[in-house]
N, CA, C and O of each residue as an XYZ file, in Angstrom:
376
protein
N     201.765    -76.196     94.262
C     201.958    -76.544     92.880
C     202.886    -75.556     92.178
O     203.587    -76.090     91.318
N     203.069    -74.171     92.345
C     204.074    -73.153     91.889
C     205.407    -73.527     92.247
O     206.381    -73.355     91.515
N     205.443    -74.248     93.840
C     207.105    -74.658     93.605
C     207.518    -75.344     92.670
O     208.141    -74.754     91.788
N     207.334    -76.629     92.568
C     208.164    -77.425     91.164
C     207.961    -76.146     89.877
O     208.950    -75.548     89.455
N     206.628    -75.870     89.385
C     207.073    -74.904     88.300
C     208.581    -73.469     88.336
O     209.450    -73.132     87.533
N     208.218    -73.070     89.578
C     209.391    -72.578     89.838
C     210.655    -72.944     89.654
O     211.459    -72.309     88.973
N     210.899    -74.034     90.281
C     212.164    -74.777     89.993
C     212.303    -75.182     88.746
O     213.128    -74.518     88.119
N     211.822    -75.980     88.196
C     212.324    -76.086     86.374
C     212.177    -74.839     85.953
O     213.079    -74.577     85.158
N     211.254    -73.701     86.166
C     212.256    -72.635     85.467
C     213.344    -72.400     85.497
O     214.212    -72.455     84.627
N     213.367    -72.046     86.784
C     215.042    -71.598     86.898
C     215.940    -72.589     86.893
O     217.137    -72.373     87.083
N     215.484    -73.679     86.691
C     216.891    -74.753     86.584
C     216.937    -74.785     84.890
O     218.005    -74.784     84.277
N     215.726    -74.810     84.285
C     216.142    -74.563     83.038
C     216.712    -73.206     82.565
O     217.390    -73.197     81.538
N     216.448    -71.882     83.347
C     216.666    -70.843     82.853
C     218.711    -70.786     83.449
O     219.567    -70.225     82.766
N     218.924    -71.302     84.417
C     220.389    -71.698     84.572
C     220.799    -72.358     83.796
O     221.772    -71.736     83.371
N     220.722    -73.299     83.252
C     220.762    -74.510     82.288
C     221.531    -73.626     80.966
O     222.674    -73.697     80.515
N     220.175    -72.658     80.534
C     220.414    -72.373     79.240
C     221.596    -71.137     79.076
O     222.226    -70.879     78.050
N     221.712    -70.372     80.574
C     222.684    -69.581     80.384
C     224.172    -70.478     80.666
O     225.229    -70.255     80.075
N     224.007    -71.276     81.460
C     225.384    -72.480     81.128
C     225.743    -72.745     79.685
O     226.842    -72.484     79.197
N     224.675    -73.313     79.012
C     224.608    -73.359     77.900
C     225.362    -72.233     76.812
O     226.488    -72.442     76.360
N     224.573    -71.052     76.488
C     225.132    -69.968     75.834
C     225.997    -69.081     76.037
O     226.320    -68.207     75.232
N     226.445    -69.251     77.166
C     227.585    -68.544     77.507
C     228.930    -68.887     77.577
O     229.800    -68.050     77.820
N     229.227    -70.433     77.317
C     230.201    -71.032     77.262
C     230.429    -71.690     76.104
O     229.739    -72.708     76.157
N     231.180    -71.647     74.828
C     231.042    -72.543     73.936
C     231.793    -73.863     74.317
O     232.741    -73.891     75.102
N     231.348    -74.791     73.774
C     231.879    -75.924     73.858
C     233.532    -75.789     73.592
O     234.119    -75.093     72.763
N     234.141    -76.842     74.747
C     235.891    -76.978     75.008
C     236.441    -77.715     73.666
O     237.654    -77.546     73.545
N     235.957    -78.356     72.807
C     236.277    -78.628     71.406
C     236.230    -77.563     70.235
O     237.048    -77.420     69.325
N     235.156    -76.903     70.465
C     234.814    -75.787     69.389
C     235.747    -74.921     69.507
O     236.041    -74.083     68.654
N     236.559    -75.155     71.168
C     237.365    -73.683     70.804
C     238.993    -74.171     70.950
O     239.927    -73.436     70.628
N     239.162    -75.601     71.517
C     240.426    -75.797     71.287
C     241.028    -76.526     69.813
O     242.207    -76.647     69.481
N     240.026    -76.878     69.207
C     240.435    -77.647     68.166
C     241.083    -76.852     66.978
O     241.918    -77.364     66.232
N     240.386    -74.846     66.795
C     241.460    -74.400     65.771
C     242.448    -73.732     67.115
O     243.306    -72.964     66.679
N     242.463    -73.844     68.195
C     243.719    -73.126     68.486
C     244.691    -74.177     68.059
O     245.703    -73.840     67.445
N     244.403    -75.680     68.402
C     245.184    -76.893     68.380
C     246.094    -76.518     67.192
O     247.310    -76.340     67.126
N     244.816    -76.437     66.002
C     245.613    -76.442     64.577
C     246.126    -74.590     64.340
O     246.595    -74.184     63.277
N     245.991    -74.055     65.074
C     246.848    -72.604     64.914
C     248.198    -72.809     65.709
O     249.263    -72.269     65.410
N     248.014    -73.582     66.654
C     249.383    -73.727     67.334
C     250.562    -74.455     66.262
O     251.703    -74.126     65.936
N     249.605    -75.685     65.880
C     250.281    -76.260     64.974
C     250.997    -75.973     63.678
O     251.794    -76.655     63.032
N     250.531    -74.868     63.494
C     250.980    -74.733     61.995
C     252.302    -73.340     62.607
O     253.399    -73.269     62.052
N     251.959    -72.496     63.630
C     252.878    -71.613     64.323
C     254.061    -72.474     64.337
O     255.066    -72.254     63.660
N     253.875    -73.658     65.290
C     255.080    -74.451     65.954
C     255.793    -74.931     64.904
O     257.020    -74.836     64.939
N     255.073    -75.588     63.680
C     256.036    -75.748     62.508
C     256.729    -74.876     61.882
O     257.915    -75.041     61.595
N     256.246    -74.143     61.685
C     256.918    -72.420     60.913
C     258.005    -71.802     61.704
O     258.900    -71.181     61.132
N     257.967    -71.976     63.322
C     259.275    -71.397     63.797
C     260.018    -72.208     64.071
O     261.152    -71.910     64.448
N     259.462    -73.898     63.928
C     260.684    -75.167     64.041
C     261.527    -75.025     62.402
O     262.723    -75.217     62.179
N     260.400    -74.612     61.379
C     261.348    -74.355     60.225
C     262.644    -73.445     60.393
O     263.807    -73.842     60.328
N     262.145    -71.961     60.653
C     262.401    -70.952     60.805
C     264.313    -71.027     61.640
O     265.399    -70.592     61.259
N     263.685    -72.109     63.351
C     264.845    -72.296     64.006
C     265.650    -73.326     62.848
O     266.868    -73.432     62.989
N     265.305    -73.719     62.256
C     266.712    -75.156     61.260
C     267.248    -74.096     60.602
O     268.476    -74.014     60.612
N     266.539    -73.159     59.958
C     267.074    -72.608     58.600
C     267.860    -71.533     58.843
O     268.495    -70.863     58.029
N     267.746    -71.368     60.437
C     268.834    -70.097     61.454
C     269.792    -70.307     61.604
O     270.684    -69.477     61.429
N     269.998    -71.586     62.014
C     271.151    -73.142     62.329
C     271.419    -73.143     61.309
O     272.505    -72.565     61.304
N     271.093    -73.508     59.946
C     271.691    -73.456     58.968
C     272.496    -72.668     58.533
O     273.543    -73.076     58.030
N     272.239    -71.514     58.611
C     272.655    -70.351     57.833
C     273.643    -69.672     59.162
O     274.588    -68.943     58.862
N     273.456    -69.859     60.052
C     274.633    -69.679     61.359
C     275.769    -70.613     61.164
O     276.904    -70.139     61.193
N     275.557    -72.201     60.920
C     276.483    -72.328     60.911
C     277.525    -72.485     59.486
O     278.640    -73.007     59.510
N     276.774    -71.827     58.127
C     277.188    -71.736     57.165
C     278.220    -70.479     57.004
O     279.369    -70.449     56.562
N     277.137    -69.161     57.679
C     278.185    -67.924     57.881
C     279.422    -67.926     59.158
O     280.478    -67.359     58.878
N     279.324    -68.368     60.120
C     279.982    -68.252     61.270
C     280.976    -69.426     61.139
O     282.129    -69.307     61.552
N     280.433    -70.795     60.445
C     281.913    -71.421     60.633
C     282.153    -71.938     59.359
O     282.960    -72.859     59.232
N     281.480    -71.406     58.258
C     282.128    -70.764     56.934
C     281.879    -72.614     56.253
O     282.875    -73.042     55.670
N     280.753    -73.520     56.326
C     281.046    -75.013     55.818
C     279.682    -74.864     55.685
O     279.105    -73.943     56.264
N     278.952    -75.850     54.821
C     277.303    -76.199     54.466
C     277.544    -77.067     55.135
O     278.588    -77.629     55.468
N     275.849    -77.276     55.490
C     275.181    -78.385     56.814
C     275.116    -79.577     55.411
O     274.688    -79.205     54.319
N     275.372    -80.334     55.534
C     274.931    -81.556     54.325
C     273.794    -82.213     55.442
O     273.651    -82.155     56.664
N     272.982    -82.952     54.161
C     271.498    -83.493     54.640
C     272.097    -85.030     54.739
O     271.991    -85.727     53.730
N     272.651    -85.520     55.781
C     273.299    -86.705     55.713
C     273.092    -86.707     57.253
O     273.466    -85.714     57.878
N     272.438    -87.908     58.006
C     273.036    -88.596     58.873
C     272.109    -87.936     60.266
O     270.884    -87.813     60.293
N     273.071    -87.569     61.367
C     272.491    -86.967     62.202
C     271.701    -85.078     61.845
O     270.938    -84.609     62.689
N     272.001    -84.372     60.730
C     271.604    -83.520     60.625
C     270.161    -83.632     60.027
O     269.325    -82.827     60.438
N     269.759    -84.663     58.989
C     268.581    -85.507     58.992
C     268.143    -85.303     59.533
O     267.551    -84.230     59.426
N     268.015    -85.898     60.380
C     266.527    -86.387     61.686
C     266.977    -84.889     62.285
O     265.928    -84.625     62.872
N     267.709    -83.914     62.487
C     267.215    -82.895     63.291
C     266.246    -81.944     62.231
O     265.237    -81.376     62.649
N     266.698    -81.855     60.795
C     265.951    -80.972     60.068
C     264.747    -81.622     59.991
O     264.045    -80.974     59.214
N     264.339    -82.280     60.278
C     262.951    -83.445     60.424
C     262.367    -83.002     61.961
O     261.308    -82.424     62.210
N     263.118    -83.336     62.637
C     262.718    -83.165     63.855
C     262.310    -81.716     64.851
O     261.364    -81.493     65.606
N     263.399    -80.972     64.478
C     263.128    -80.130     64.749
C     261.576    -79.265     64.788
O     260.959    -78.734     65.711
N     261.292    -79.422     63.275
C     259.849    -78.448     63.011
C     258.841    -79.513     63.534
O     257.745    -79.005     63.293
N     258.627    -80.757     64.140
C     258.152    -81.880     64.345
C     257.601    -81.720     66.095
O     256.570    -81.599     66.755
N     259.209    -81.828     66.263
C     258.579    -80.798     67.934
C     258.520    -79.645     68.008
O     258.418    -79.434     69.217
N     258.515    -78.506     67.385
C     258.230    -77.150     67.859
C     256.129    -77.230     66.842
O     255.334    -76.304     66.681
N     256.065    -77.980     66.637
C     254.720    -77.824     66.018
C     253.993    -78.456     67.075
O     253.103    -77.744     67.541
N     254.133    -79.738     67.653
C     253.874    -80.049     68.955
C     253.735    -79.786     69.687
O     252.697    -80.063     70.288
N     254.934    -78.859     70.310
C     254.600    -77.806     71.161
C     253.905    -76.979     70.834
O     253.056    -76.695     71.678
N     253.867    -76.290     69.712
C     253.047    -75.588     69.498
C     251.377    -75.376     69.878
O     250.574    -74.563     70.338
N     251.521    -76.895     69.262
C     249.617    -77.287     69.327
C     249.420    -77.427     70.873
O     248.324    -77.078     71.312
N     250.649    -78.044     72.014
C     250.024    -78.538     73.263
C     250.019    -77.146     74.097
O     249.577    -77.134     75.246
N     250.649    -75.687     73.328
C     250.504    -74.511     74.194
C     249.380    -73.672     73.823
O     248.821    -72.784     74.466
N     249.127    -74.192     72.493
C     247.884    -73.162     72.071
C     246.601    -73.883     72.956
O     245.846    -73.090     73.518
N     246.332    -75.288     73.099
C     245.299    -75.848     73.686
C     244.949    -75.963     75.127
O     243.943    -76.260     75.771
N     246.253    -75.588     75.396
C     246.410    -74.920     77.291
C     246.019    -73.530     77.650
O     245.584    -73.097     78.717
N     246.281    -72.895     76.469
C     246.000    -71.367     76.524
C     244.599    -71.158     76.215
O     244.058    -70.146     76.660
N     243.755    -72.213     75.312
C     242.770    -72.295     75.081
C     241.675    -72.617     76.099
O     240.507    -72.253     75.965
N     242.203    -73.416     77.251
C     241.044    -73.616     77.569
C     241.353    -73.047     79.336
O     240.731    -73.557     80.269
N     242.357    -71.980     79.537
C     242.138    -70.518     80.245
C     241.205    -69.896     80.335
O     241.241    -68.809     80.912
């Protein structure tokens, strides 16, 4: 009769250190997700407004918000926030 008690101890006493020793894979990727995210936007800003100002000083003309430069000042911070979020949530769950 001590074996089975034996065994649910220790399967519960394994159980619970599974339990507390690991937090849940949501609890811990969901703010890296949104820390990546807000990183990846800030240096997709960061890279337009480099481009901007590179090619304002270096070839001496303003970027006008017309056309194909549009969708990159859009785009740009769009995918580097993306990336952002899909490297913080890889790194997260290392």
């Amino acid at each position: 009769m001590s074996a089975p008690v034996r065994c649910r101890t220790s399967c519960l006493g394994r159980m619970l250190r599974t339990m507390t020793s690991r937090p849940s894979s949501l609890a811990v990727k969901a703010p890296a997700a949104l820390l990546g995210l807000l990183t990846g936007g800030a240096a997709g800003f960061l890279l337009t407004a480099g481009g901007a100002a590179y090619v304002a000083h270096a070839l001496g003309r303003t970027v006008d918000a017309s056309g194909a430069s549009r969708v990159a000042f859009i785009a740009v911070p769009v995918i580097c926030a993306v990336w952002g979020a899909v490297v913080a949530v890889r790194r997260a769950a290392r």
